[in-house]
C-alpha positions in Angstrom: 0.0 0.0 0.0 1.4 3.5 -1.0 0.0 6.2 0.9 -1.3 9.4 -1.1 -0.8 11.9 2.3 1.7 14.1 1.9 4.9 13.4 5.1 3.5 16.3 7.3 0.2 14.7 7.6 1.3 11.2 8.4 3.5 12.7 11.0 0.7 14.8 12.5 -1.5 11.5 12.9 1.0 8.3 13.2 4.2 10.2 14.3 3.0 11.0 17.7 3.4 7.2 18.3 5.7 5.7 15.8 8.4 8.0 16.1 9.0 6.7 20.7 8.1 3.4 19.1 11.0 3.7 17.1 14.0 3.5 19.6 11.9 0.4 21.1 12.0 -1.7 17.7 15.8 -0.6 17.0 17.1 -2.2 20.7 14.6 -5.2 20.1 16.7 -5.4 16.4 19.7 -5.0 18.2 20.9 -2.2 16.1 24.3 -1.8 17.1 27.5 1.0 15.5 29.0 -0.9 12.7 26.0 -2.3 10.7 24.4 -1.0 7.5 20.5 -1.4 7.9 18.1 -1.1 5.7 14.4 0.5 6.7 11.8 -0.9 4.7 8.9 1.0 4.7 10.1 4.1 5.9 7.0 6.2 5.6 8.0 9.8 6.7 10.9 8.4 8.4 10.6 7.5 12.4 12.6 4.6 12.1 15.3 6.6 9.8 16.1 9.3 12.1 16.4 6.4 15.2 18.5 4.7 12.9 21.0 7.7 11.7 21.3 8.3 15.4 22.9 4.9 15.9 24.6 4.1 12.7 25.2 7.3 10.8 23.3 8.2 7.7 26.2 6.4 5.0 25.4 3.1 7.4 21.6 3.6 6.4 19.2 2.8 3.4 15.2 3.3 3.0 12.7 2.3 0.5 9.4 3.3 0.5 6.7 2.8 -2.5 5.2 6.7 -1.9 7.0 9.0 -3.8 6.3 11.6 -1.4 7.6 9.8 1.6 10.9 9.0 -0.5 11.7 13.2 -1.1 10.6 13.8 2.5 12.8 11.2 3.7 15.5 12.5 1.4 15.1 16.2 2.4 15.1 15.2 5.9 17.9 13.5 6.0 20.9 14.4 3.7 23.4 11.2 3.2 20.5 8.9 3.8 20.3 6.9 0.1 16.5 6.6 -0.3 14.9 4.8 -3.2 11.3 4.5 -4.1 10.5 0.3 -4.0 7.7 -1.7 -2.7 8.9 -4.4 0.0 8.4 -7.3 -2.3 10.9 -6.0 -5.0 14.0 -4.5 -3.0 16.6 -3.0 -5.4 19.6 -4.3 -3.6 21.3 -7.6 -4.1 21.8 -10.9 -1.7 23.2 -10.3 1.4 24.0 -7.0 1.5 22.4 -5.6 5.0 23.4 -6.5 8.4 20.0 -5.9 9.3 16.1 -5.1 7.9 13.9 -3.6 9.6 10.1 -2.7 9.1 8.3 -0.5 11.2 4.4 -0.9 10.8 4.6 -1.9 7.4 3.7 -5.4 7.1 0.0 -5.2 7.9 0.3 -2.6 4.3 2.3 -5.0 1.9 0.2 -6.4 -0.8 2.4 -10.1 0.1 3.8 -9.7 3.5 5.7 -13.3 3.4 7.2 -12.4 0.2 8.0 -9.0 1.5 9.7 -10.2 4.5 11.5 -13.1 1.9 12.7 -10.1 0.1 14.6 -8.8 3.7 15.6 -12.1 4.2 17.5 -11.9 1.0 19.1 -9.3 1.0 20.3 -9.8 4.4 23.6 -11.1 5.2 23.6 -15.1 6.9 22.3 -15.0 10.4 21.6 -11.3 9.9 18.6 -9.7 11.9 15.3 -9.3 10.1 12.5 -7.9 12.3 9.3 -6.3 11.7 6.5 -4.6 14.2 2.8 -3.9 13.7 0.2 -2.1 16.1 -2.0 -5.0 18.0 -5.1 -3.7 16.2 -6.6 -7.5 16.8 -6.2 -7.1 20.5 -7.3 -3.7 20.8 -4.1 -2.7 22.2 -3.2 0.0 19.1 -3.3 3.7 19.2 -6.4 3.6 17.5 -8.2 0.9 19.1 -10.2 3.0 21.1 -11.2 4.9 17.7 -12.0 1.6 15.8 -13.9 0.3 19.1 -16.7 3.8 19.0 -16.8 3.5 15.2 -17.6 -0.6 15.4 -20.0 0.7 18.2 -21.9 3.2 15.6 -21.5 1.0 12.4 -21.1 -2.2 12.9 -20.0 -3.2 9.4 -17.5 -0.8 9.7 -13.5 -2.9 8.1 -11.1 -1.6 10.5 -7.5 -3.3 10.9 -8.5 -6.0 13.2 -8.0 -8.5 10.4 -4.9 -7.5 8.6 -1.6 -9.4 8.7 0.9 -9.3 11.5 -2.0 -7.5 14.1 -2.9 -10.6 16.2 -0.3 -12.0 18.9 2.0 -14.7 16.8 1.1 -13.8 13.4 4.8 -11.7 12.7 6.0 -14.5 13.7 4.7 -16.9 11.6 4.8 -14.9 8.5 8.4 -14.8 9.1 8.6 -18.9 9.2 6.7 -18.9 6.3 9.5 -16.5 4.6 12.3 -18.8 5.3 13.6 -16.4 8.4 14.7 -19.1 11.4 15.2 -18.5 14.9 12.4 -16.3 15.1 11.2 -14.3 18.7 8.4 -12.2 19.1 7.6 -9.5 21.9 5.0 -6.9 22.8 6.6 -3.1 22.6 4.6 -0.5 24.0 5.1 3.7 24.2 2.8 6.0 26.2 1.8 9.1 24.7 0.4 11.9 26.2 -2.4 14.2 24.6 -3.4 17.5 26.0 -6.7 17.8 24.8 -9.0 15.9 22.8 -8.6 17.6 19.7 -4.9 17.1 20.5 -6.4 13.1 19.5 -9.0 13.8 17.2 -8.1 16.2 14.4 -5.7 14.3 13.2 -8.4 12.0 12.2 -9.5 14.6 9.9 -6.4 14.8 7.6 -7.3 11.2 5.7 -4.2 9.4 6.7 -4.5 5.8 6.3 -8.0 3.5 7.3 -8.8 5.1 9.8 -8.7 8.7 8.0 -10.0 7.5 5.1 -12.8 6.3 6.9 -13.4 9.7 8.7 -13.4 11.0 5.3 -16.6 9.3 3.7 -18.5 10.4 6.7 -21.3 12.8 6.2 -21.3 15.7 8.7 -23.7 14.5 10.9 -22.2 10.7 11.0 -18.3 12.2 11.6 -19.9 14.7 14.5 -21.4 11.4 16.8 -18.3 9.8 15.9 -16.5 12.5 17.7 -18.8 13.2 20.1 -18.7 9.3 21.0 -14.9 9.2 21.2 -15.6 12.5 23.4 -17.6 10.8 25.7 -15.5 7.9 26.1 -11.9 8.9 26.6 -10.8 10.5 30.1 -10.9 13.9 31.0 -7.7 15.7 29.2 -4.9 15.2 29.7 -4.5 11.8 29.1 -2.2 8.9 27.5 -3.0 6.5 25.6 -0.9 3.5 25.8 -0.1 1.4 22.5 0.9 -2.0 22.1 3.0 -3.2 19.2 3.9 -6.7 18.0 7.6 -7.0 17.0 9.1 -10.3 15.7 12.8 -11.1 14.8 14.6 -13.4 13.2 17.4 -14.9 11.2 18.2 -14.9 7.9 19.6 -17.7 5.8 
């Protein structure tokens, strides 16, 4: 999946917990001075900058199918070598990285286990290969509690629940099933504070993946119970919501 948002947005609405998610997934990587890693994925870059703290940009590579993403990436971070690719066709050959990583991605790749086979590939021998996704299928995500009020409003409503990598043990076996041995899997989880509830809810507003482009195809009146739901339901500002991510890891061959 490419996402049409411009960077800005997708900060504005995912940043806020992918970017203290990011120095989480890099120790559970073991990211470590000395390797060159690539970030698959790399969206607006949350894992990129974590990553050119550690390594230095010339250690680091991205790929990312949004060509938007790929110059915000590259403005953001001079010496960074970016490259517009999907997961499941990297431009690098065998072995090359001492690590992939994908942050949130996964759940978005139109085959995750040949995505993953692709990290694996180009990923030296024993090499880490690890991935993370939000536990939408245990209601643990950011937007759990969003999805939860809009299931509670329309219940037909195709939230995340059922995409891959978002239920306890699935990173794991899609990495198995990519030829990736040795594999672990843990919970990560960040706490981020919001100061008001439109601190939680405009960002809902700017069409930023499902649960934006749900938002979107509301009609005034639908969108103004939704909000007034979530309103209702979350605790008096300030609050934190506490998200849960699955991260797997794993060897490569």
């Amino acid at each position: 999946m490419s996402f049409s948002v411009g960077a800005d947005e997708y900060d504005r609405f995912m940043g806020r917990y992918s970017l203290p998610l990011a120095p989480r997934f890099a120790d559970f990587a073991r990211v470590a001075a000395g390797q060159r890693v690539l970030d698959v994925g790399c969206g607006s870059g949350a894992l990129t900058v974590e990553l050119v703290r550690r390594l230095t940009a010339d250690a680091v590579r991205a790929v990312d199918p949004s060509e938007r993403f790929v110059e915000a990436v590259r403005a953001r971070h001079a010496g960074v070598r970016v490259q517009r690719a999907a997961a499941e066709q990297l431009p690098f050959e065998d072995r090359f990285f001492d690590a992939s990583l994908a942050q949130l991605v996964v759940h978005f790749m139109a085959d995750p286990v040949a995505g993953l086979r692709e990290m694996a590939r180009v990923t030296k021998t024993h090499g880490m290969v690890a991935a993370c996704v939000w536990d939408h299928a245990g209601e643990r995500g950011p937007l759990s509690l969003f999805w939860s009020t809009a299931r509670e409003l329309d219940p037909d409503i195709e939230d995340e629940s059922r995409l891959a990598g978002v239920r306890q043990g699935h990173l794991a076996e899609l990495l198995e099933a990519a030829g990736v041995h040795e594999v672990e899997e843990s919970p990560l989880v960040v706490d981020v504070e919001h100061l008001s509830f439109e601190d939680w809810w405009e960002p809902f507003l700017l069409g930023v993946g499902p649960a934006g482009s749900y938002v979107a195809r509301l009609d005034s009146g639908r969108q103004g119970r939704l909000r007034d739901r979530c309103r209702q339901i979350l605790p008096a500002a300030p609050f934190v919501v506490s998200a849960r991510a699955w991260a797997a890891r794993g060897l490569a061959n």
